[in-house]
C-alpha positions in Angstrom: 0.0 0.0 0.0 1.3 3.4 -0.9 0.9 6.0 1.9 2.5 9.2 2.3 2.7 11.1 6.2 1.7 14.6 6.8 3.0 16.6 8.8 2.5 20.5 9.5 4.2 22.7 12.6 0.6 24.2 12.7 -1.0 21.8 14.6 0.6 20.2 17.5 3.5 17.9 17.0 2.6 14.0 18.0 3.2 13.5 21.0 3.4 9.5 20.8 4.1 6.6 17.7 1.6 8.0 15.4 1.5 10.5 12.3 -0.6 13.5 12.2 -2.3 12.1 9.2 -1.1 9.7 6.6 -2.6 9.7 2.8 -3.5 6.2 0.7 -4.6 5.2 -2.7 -3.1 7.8 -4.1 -3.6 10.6 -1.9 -7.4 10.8 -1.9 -8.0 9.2 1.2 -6.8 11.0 4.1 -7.0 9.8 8.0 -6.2 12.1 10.5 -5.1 11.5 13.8 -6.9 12.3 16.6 -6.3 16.0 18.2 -6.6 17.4 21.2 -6.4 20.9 22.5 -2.8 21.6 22.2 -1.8 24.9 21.2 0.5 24.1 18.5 2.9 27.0 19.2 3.3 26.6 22.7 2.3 22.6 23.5 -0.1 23.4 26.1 -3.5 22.4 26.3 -6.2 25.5 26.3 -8.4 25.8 29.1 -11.9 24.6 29.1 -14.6 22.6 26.9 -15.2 25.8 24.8 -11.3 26.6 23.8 -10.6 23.2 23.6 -13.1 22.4 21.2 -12.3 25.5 19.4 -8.6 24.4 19.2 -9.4 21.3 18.3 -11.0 22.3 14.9 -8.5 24.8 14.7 -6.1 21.8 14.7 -8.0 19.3 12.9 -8.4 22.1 9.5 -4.5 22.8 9.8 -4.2 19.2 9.1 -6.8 19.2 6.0 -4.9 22.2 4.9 -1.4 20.4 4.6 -3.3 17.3 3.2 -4.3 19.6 0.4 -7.8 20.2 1.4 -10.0 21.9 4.3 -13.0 21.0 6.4 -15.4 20.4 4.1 -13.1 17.0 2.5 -14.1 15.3 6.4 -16.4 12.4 5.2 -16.4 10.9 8.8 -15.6 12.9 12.0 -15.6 10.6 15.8 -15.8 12.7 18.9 -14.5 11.5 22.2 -15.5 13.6 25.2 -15.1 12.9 28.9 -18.4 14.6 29.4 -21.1 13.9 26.8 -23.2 16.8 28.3 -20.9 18.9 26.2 -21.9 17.3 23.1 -24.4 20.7 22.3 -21.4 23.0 22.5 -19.8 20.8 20.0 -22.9 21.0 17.8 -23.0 24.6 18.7 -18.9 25.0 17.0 -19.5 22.2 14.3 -22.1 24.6 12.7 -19.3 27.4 12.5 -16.7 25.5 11.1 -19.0 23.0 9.0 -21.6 22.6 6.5 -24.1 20.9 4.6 -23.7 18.1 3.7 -22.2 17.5 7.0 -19.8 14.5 7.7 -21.0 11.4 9.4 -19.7 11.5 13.1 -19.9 9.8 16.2 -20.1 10.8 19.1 -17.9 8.6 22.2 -18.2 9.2 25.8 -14.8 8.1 27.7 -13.3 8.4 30.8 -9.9 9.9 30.0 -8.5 11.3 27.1 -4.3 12.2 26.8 -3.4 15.5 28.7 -6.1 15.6 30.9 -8.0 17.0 27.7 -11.8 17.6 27.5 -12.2 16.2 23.8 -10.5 14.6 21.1 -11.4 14.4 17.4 -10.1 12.2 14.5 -11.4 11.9 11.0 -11.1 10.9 7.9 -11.4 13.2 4.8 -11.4 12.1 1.0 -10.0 14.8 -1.6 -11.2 15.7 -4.8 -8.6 15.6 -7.1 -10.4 16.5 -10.3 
């Protein structure tokens, strides 16, 4: 199988044996890591559900970006979140950064996610390459 790694210094660095998204089949299928949120410049998680959600998307469409495509190429999106009353204010940022047709998603409650974070998101995003 033929896979290339992305990488971009504008979303955190991993922090653990993984890639920050990796390309197959000839670059149109992209899956992206899961991210957390890590300020990319400084390493350090933002504080609270609403930043961290925030800086999550920021993170996740800095990925996209160096992939060679943006939001709107996510085709399936999983949330993990420690507290699945929180879930609204995800829909509430998902309909800023997002839009129709939306990706499928799930939506994962868990005990603990790395850092201490509030929420965690991976995807997978296929590009046009018309």
């Amino acid at each position: 199988m033929h896979k290339t790694i992305v990488t971009t210094n504008e979303a955190p660095q991993a922090i653990g044996t993984y890639s920050q998204a990796v390309k197959v089949k000839g670059g149109e299928t992209v899956y992206l890591s899961g991210q957390i949120g890590l300020d990319p410049t400084q390493m350090k998680m933002v504080s609270g559900i609403d930043a961290q959600i925030e800086q999550v998307i920021a993170n996740l469409k800095a990925v996209t970006v160096a992939s060679g495509g943006d939001l709107s190429d996510i085709v399936k999106l999983n949330v993990y979140l420690v507290d699945l009353t929180d879930f609204v204010k995800v829909n509430e940022a998902m309909s800023k950064y997002f839009s129709q047709p939306y990706p499928a998603r799930a939506a994962i409650g868990v005990s603990a996610l790395p850092r201490d974070a509030l929420v965690e998101m991976d995807a997978v995003m296929v590009l046009n390459n018309d």
